[in-house]
C-alpha positions as CSV (number, residue, x, y, z in Angstrom):
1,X,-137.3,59.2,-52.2
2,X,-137.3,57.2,-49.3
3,X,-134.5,55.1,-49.3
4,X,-132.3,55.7,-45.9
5,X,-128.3,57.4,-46.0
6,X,-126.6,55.0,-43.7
7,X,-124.2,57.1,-42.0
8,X,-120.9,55.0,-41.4
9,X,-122.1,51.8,-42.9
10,X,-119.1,50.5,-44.5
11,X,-120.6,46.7,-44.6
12,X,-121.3,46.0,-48.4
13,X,-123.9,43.8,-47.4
14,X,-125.6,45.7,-44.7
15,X,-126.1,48.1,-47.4
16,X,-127.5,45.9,-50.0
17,X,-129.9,44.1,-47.9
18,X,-131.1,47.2,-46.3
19,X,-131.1,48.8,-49.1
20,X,-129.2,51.4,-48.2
21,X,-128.2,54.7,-50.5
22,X,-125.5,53.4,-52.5
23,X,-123.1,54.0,-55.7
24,X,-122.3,51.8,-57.4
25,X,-118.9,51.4,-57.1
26,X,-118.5,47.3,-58.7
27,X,-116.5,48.4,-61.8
28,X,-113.5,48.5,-59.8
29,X,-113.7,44.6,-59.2
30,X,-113.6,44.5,-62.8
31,X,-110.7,47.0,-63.7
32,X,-108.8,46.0,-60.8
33,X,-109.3,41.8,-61.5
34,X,-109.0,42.4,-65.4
35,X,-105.4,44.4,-64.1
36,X,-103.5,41.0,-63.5
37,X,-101.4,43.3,-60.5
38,X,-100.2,41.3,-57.9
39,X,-99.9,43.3,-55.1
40,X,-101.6,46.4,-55.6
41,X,-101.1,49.6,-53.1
42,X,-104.2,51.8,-53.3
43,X,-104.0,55.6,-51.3
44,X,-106.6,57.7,-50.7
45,X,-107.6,60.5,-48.2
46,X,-109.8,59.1,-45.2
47,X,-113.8,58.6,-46.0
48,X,-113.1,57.8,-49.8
49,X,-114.8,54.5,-49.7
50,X,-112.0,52.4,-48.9
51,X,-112.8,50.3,-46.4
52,X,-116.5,49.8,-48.4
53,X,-114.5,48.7,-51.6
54,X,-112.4,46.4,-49.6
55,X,-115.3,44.7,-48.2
56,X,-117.3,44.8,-51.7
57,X,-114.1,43.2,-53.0
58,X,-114.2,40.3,-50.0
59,X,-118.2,39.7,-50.5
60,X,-117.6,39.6,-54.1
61,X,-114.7,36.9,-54.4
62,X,-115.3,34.9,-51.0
63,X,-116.3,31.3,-51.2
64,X,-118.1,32.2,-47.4
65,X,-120.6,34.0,-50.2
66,X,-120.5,31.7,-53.0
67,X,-124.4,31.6,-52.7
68,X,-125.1,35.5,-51.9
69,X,-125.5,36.6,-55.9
70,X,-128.3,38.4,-54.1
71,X,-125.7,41.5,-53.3
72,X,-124.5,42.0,-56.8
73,X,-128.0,41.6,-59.0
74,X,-128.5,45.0,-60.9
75,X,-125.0,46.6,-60.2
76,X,-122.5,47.1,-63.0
77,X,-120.5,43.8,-62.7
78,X,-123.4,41.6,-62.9
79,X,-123.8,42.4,-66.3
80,X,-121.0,40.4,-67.3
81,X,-121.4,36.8,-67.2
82,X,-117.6,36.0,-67.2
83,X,-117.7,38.4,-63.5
84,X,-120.8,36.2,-62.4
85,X,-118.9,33.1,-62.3
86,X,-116.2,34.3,-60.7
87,X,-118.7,35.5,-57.8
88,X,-117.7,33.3,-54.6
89,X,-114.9,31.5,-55.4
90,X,-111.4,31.9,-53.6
91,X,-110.7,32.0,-50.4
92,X,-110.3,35.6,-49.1
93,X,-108.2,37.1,-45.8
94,X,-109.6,40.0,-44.9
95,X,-107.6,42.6,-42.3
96,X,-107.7,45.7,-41.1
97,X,-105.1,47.8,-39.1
98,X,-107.8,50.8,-38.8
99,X,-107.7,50.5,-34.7
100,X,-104.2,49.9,-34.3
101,X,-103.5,53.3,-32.6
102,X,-100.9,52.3,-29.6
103,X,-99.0,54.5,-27.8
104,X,-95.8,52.1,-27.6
105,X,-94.2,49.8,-30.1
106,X,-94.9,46.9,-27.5
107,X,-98.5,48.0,-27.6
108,X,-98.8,48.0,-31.3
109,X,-96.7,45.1,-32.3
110,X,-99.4,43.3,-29.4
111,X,-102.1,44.9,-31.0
112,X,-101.3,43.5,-34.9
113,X,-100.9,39.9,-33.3
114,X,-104.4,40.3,-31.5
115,X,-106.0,40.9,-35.0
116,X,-103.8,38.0,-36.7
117,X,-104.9,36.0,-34.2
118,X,-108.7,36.2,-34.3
119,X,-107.8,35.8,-38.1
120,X,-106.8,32.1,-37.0
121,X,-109.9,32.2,-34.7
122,X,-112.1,32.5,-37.6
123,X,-110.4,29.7,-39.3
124,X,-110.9,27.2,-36.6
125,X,-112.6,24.9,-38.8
126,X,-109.0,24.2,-40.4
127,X,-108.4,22.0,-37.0
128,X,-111.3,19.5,-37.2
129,X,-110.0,17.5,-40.6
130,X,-107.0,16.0,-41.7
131,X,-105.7,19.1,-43.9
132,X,-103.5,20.1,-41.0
133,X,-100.4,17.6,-39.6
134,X,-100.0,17.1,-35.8
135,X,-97.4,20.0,-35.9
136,X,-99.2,22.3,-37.9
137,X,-102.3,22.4,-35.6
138,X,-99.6,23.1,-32.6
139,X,-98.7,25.8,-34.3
140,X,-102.0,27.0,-34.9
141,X,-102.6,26.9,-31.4
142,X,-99.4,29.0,-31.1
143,X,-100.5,31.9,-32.6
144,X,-100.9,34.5,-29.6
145,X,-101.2,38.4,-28.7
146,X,-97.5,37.5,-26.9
147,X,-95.9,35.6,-30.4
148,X,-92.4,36.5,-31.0
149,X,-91.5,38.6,-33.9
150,X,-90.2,35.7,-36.2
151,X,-93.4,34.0,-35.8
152,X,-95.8,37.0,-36.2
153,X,-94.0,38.0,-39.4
154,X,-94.7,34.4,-40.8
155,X,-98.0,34.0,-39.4
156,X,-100.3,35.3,-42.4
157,X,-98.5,33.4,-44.9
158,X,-98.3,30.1,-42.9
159,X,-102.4,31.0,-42.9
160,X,-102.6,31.2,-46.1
161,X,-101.0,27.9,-47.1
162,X,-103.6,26.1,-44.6
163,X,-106.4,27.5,-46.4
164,X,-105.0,27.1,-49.8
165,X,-104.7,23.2,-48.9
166,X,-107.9,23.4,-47.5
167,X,-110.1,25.0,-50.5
168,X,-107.3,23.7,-53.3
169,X,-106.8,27.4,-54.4
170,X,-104.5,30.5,-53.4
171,X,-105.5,33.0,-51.3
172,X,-106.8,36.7,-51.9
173,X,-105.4,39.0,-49.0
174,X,-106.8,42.3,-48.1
175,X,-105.2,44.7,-45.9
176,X,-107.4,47.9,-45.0
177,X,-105.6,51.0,-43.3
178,X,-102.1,49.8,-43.4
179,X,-100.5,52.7,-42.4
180,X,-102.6,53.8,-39.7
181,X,-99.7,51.8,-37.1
182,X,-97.1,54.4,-39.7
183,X,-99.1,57.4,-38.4
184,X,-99.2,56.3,-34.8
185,X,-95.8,55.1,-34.7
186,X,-94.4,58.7,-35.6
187,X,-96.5,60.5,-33.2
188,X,-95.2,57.8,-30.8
189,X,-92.2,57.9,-31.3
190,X,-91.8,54.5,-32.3
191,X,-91.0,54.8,-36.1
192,X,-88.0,52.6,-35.8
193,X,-89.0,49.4,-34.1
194,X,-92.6,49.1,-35.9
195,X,-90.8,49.7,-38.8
196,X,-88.3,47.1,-38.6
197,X,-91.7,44.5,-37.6
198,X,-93.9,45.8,-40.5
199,X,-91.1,45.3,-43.2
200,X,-90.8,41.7,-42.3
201,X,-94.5,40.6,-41.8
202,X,-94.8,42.8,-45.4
203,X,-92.3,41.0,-47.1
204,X,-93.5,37.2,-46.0
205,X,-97.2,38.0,-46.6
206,X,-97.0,40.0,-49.9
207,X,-93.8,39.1,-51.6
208,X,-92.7,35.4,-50.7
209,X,-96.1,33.6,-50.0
210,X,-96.6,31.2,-52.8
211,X,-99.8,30.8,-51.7
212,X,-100.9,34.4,-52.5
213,X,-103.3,35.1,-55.2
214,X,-103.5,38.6,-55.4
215,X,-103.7,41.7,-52.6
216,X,-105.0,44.7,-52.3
217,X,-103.5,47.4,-49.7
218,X,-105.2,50.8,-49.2
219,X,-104.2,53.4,-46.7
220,X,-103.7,57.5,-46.9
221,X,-100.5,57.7,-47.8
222,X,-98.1,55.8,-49.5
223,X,-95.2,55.1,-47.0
224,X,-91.4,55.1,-49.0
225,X,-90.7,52.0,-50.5
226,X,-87.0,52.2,-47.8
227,X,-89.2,51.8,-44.6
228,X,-91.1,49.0,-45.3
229,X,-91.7,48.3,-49.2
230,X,-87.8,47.4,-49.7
231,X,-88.9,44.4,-50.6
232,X,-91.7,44.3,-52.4
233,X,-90.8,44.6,-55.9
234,X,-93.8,43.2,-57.1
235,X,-96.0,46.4,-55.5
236,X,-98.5,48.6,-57.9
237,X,-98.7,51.9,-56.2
238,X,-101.9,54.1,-57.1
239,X,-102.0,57.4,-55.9
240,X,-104.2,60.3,-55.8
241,X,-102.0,61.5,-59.2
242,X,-102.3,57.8,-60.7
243,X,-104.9,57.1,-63.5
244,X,-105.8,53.8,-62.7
245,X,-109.2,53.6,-60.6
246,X,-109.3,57.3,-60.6
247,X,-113.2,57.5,-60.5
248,X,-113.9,54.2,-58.2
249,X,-113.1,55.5,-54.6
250,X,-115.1,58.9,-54.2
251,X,-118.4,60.6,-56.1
252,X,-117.9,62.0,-59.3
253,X,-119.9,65.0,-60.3
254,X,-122.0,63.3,-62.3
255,X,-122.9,60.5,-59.5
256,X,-123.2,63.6,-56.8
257,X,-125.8,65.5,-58.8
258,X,-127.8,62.3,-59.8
259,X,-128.0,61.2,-56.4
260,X,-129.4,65.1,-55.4
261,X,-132.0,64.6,-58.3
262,X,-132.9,61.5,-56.5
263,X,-133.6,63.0,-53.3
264,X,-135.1,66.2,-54.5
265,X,-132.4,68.5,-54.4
266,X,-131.5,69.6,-57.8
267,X,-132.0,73.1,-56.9
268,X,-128.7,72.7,-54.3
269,X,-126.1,71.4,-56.7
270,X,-123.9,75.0,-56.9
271,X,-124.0,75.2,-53.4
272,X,-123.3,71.4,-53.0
273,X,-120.3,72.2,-55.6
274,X,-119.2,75.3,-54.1
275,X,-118.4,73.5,-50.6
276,X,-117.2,69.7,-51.4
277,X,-116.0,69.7,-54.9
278,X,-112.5,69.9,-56.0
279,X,-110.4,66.6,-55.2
280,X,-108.7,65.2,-58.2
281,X,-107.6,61.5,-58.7
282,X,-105.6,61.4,-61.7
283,X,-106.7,63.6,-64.5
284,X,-110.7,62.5,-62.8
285,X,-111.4,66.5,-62.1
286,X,-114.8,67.4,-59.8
287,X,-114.4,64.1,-57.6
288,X,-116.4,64.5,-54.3
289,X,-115.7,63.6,-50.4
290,X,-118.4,60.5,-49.9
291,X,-118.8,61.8,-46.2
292,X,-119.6,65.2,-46.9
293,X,-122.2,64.4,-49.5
294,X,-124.1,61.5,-47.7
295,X,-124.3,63.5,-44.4
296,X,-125.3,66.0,-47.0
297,X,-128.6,64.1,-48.2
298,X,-128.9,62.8,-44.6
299,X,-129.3,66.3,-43.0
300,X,-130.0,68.8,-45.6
301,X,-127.7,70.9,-44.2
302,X,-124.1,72.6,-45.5
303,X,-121.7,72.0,-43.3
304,X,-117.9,70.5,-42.8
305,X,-118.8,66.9,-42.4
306,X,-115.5,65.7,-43.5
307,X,-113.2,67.6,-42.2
308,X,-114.8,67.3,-38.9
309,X,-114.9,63.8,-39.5
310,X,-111.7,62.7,-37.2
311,X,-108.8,64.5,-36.0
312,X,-106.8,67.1,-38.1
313,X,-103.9,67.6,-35.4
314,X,-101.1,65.8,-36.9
315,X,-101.5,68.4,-40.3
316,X,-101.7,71.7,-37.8
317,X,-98.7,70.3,-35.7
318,X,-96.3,70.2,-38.7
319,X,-97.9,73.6,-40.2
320,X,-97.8,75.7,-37.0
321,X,-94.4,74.3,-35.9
322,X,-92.9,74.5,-39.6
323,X,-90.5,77.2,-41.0
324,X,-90.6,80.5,-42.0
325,X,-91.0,79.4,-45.5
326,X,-93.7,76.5,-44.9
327,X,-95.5,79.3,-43.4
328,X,-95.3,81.8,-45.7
329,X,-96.4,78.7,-48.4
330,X,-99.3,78.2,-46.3
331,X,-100.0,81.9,-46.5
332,X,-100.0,82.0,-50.4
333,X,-102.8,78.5,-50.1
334,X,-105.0,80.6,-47.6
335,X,-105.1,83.6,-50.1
336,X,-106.7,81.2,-52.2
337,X,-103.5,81.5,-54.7
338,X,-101.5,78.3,-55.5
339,X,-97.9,77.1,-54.9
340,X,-95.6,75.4,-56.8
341,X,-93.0,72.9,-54.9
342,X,-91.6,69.8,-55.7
343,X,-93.4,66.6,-53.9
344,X,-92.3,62.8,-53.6
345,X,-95.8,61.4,-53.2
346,X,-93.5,58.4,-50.5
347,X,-94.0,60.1,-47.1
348,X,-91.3,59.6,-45.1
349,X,-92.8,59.9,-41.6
350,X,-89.4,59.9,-39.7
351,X,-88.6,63.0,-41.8
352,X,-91.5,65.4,-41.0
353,X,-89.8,67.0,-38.6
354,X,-87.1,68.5,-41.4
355,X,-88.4,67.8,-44.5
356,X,-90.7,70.2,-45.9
357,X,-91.3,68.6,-48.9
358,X,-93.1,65.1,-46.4
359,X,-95.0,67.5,-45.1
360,X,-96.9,68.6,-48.6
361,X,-96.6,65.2,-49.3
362,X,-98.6,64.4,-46.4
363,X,-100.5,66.9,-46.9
364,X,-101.5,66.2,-50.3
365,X,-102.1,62.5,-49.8
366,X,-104.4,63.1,-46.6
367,X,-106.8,66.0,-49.3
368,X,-106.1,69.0,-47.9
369,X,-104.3,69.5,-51.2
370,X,-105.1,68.8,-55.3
371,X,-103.0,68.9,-57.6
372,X,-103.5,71.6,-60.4
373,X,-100.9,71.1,-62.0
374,X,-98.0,68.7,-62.5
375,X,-94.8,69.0,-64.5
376,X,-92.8,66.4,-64.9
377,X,-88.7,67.1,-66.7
378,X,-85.0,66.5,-66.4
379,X,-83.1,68.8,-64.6
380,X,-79.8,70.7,-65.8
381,X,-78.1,68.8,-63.8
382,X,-79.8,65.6,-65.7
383,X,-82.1,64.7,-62.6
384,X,-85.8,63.7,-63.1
385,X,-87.7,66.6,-61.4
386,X,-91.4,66.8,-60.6
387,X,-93.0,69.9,-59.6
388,X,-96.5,70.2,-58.4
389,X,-98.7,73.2,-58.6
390,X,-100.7,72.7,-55.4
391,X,-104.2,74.4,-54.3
392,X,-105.9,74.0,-51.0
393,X,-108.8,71.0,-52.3
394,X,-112.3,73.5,-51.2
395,X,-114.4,75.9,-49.5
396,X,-114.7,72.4,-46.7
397,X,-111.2,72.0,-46.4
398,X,-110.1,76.6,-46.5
399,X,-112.9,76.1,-43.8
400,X,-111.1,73.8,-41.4
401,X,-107.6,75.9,-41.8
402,X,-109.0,78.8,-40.9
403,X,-110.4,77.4,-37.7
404,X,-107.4,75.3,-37.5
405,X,-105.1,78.8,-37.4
406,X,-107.7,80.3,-34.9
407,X,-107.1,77.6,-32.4
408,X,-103.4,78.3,-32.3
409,X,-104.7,81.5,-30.1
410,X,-107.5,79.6,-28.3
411,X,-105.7,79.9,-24.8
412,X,-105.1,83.3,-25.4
413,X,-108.2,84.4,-27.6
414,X,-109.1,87.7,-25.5
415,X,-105.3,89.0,-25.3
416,X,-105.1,88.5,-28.8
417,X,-108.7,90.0,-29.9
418,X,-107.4,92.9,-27.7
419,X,-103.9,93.1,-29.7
420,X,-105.9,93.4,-32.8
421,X,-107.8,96.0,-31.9
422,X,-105.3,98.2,-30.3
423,X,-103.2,97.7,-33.5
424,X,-106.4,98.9,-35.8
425,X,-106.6,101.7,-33.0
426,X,-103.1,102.7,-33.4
427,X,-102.9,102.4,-29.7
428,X,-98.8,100.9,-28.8
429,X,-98.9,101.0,-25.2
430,X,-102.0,98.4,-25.2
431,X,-100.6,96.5,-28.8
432,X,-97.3,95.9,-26.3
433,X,-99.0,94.7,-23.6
434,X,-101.7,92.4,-25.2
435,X,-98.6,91.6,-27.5
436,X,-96.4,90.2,-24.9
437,X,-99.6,88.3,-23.2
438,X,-100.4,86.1,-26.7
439,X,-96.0,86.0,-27.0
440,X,-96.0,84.5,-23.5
441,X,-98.4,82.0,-23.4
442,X,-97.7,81.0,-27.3
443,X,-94.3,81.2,-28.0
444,X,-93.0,77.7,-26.9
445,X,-96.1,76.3,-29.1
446,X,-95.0,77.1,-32.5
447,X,-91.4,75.8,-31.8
448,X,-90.4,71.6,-32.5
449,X,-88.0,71.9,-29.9
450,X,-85.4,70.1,-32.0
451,X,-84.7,73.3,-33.5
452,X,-82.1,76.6,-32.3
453,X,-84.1,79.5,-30.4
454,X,-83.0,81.7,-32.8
455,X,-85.4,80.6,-35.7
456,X,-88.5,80.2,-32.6
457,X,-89.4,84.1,-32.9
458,X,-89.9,83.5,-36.9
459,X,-92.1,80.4,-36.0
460,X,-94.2,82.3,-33.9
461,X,-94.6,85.6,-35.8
462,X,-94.9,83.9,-39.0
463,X,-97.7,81.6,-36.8
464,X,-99.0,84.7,-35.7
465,X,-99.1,86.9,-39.1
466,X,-101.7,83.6,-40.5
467,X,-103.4,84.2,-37.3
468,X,-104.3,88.5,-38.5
469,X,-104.7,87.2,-42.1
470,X,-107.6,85.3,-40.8
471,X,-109.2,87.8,-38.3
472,X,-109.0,90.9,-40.8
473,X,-109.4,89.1,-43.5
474,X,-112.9,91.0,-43.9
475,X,-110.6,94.6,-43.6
476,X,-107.3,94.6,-44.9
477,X,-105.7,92.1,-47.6
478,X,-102.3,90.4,-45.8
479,X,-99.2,89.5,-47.8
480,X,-96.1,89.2,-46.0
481,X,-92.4,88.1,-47.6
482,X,-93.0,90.3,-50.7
483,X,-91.0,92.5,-52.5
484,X,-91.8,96.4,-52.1
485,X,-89.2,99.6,-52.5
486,X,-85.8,98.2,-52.1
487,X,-86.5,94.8,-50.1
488,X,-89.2,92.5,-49.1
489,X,-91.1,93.9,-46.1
490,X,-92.0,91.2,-43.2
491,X,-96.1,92.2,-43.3
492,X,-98.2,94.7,-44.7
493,X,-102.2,95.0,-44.6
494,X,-103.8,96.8,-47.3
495,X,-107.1,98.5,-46.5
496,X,-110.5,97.1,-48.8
497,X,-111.6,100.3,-48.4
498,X,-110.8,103.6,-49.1
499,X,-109.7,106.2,-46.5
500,X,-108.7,103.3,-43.9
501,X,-105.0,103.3,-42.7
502,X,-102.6,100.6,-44.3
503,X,-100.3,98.8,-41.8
504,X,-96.2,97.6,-42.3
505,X,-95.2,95.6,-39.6
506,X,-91.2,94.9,-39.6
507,X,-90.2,91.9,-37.5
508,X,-86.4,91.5,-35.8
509,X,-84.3,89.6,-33.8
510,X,-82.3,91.5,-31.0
511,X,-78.4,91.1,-32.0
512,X,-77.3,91.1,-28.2
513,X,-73.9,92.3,-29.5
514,X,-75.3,95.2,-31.3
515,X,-78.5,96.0,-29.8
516,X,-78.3,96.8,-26.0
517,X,-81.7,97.3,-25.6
518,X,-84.9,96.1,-27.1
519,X,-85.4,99.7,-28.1
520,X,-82.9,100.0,-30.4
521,X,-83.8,96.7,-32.1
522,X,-86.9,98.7,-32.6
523,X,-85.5,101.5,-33.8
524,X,-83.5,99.3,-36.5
525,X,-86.4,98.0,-37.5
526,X,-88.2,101.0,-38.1
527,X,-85.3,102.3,-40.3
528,X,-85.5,99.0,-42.1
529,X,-89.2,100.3,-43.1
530,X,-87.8,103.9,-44.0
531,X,-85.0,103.2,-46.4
532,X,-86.5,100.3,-48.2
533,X,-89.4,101.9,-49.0
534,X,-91.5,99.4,-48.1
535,X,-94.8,102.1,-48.4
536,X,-93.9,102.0,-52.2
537,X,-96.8,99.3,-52.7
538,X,-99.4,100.6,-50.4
539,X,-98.7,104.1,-52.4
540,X,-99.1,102.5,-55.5
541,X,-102.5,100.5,-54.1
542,X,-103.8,103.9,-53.5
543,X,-103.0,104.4,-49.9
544,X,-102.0,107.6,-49.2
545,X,-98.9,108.3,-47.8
546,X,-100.6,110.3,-44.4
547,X,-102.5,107.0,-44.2
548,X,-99.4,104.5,-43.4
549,X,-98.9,103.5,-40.0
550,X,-95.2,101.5,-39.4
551,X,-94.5,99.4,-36.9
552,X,-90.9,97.1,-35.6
553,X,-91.4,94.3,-33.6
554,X,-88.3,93.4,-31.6
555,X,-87.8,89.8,-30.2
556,X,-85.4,88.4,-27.1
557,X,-86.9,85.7,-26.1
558,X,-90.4,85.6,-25.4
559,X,-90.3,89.6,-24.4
560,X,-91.6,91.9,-27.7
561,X,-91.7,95.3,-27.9
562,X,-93.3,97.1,-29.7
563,X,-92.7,100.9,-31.7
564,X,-94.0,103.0,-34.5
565,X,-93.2,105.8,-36.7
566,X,-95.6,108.9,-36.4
567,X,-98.0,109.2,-39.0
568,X,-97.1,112.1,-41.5
């Protein structure tokens, strides 16, 4: 087959009259037109097709192509005649906030204007007839980078009733990667003021322009309706849990495997499945990553094309500076088991910083999660609950944690290989001072700062248990948190073979108005281990008893030390 991939074309027409790999993807036109939705909110993770759709959706309705039938002949719509005569006729406003990535609110709120303003620029044409009064084309020419806010919040609607005069019909509005600003604006520290801005340009472009059609949004996540959706109570929201146009953003199984036929691969679709399958629109099971699979039949070659696609930093910031619990969570996902949590699929990004449950929202609506599982019921206490049994989305996406978790270390990568191996060696004098090297130069990174010192030492050790899971992953099998004996034990590593040593590690605190000394924090520790029993489930694993090593970990600060009991 020689027809070409494309990497990173998302131009429906480039691709057409190239010709271009592509699915056809022109049902959604159909099911989204035949939907009557006024404003519809479309979320999906990044390199889902979005942006393509979008742009199918403005060649496909656009008067500017009302003589390109050329880009639809032999795809799906086509076939209906009712569809072919609605090809090229409304006027469509096509925007996208994908670059608007500012470090200030001043930068962004400049940067939104810029692109509203070569909006106008492309609608110059409005200015040389009579559609526009004296005033109006003043404030045409009024529209700048500089506008004040009351005038930028108005500015697409007072575009849209200029064109709607001008073509006799109302406008179709598309808005690519609205919450890209969201995203920036949290990292920023800007959430406020952009939020404030967005909620009024929102409300005067989607929900009181009478010269509005219909609109599509599409972004990753679907931002609560309280920041800037108050509003807009006209607003269809599809999710990655929604049924509607579950199988038109992504590959199914069936397209993946077709398209491998095509380029003589048929022999590679278990290990094509095995590394992107698993995302889940809806009750649409086996949907694949685009990205992944074009760079796929581009290259010929396995590899993590989409989570190496753009940056992951935002999701390993809130997991490595989360809680005990978030931690321990994230544990459980790596072990290749599943949790069950209640999510709100609205991320509030001005709550990430204390609010678990936005973080696997996030989470969840960026793909590193699917949804196995969803029960939806009324509480005791009559309140609707939804709980969602989550599972990290594939081999791609374990892939990218594990050298997400890795990097954590990355400054200190030869004190902590060293740490390891003195702890496999059973050698504490080395384990305390490799230990208090990694401790040193990592503490401060696992804490938010907005948080008291006394929960930074479980931030970091928590951090640092996902870090041993993923080294000796290949020796010992890591659970920590768990019931054993009497108690749950902090960490224990149980050998995959026989006639290696398991490991307990117990983790503590020093209570200054206890525990003089580090030593006896130790000590406390270690006589945690004793009386609880914790051995009981390496004994029952069939570790014996003379094969248990025991270690306490005492905290102050960012000093450890470091003690065991002697092996029987």
């Amino acid at each position: 087959m020689n027809e070409a991939v494309g990497i990173g074309n998302q131009d429906f027409e480039i691709i057409r009259t190239q010709n271009y790999f592509y699915i056809d993807k022109t049902r959604f036109i159909k099911k989204w037109w035949k939907s009557g939705d006024s404003v519809t909110l479309i979320t999906r993770p990044r390199r889902f097709g979005k942006t393509l759709n979008i742009n199918m959706i403005e060649k496909f309705f656009s008067v500017r192509y009302a003589e390109r039938a050329d880009l639809f002949q032999g795809l799906e719509i086509w076939k209906d005649e009712k569809f072919r005569k609605l090809q090229g006729t409304y006027p469509v406003l096509l925007i996208s906030f994908a670059d608007v990535k500012e470090r200030s609110y001043l930068q962004a709120k400049k940067k939104i204007c810029s692109i509203i303003r070569e909006l106008y620029y492309q609608h110059r044409f409005l200015l040389d007839n009579d559609v526009l009064s004296k005033e109006e084309k003043q404030e045409f020419y009024s529209i700048s980078d500089d506008m004040e806010d009351y005038k930028a919040s108005g500015s697409i609607r007072t575009l849209s009733n200029y064109i709607s005069r001008y073509y006799g019909k109302r406008v179709i509005i598309l808005l690519d990667e609205y919450d890209t600003p969201m995203q920036e604006a949290y990292v920023g520290g800007y959430w406020e003021e952009l939020v404030s801005f967005t909620r009024n340009l929102f409300n005067s472009t989607f929900k009181t322009n009478p010269y509005l059609e219909r609109a599509i949004m599409t972004g990753i996540t679907r931002v609560s309706k309280e920041s800037i959706f108050s509003d807009l109570n006209n607003l269809e929201v599809v999710t990655t849990t929604s049924e509607k146009y579950a199988d038109c953003f992504g590959f199914t199984e069936e397209e993946v495997f077709t398209a491998l036929d095509n380029f003589g691969l048929s022999a590679k679709k278990q290990e094509v499945k095995n590394w992107y399958n698993g995302f889940t629109f809806g009750r649409q099971m086996d949907i694949y990553n685009p990205w992944s699979i074009l760079n796929y039949l581009d290259k010929r070659k396995l590899a993590p094309y989409w989570t190496n696609s753009s940056s992951n930093n935002l999701a390993g910031k809130l997991i490595r500076e989360g809680s005990k619990e978030l931690k321990i969570s994230f544990e459980t996902l790596i072990h290749g088991q599943t949790i069950t949590i209640e999510v709100d699929e609205q991320v509030v990004y001005n709550q990430l910083d204390y609010d678990e449950q936005a973080i696997w929202s996030l989470l969840l609506a960026s793909g590193y999660l699917k949804v196995k599982n969803l029960n939806t019921y009324i509480s005791d206490f009559g309140e609707w609950k939804q709980e969602y049994e989550l599972d990290i989305t594939n081999f791609e996406v374990r892939t990218m944690f594990r050298r997400m978790v890795r990097e954590w270390f990355f400054n200190v990568k030869t004190s902590y290989n060293d740490f390891i191996k003195a702890l496999l060696l059973n050698d504490i004098k080395a384990m305390n001072i490799y230990m208090n090297q990694v401790a040193l130069a990592t503490f401060s990174y696992f804490d938010t700062g907005k948080n008291p010192s006394t929960e930074e030492p479980e931030r970091f050790y928590h951090g640092f248990v996902l870090g041993l899971m993923i080294e000796l992953s290949d020796q010992y099998i890591l659970t920590s948190n768990r019931e054993s004996g009497f108690g749950r034990y902090d960490v224990i590593l149980e050998p995959r073979k026989q006639g290696k040593y398991g490991i307990i590690l117990e983790f503590k605190v020093q209570d200054v108005q206890e525990e003089k000394e580090l030593s006896e924090t130790v000590e406390k520790a270690l006589k945690q281990i004793e009386e609880k029993r914790y051995e009981t489930i390496l004994i029952e694993k069939g570790v014996p008893k003379e094969k248990i090593r025991k270690y306490g970990f005492a905290f102050r600060g960012k000093t450890v030390l470091i003690g065991g009991c002697k092996e029987v």
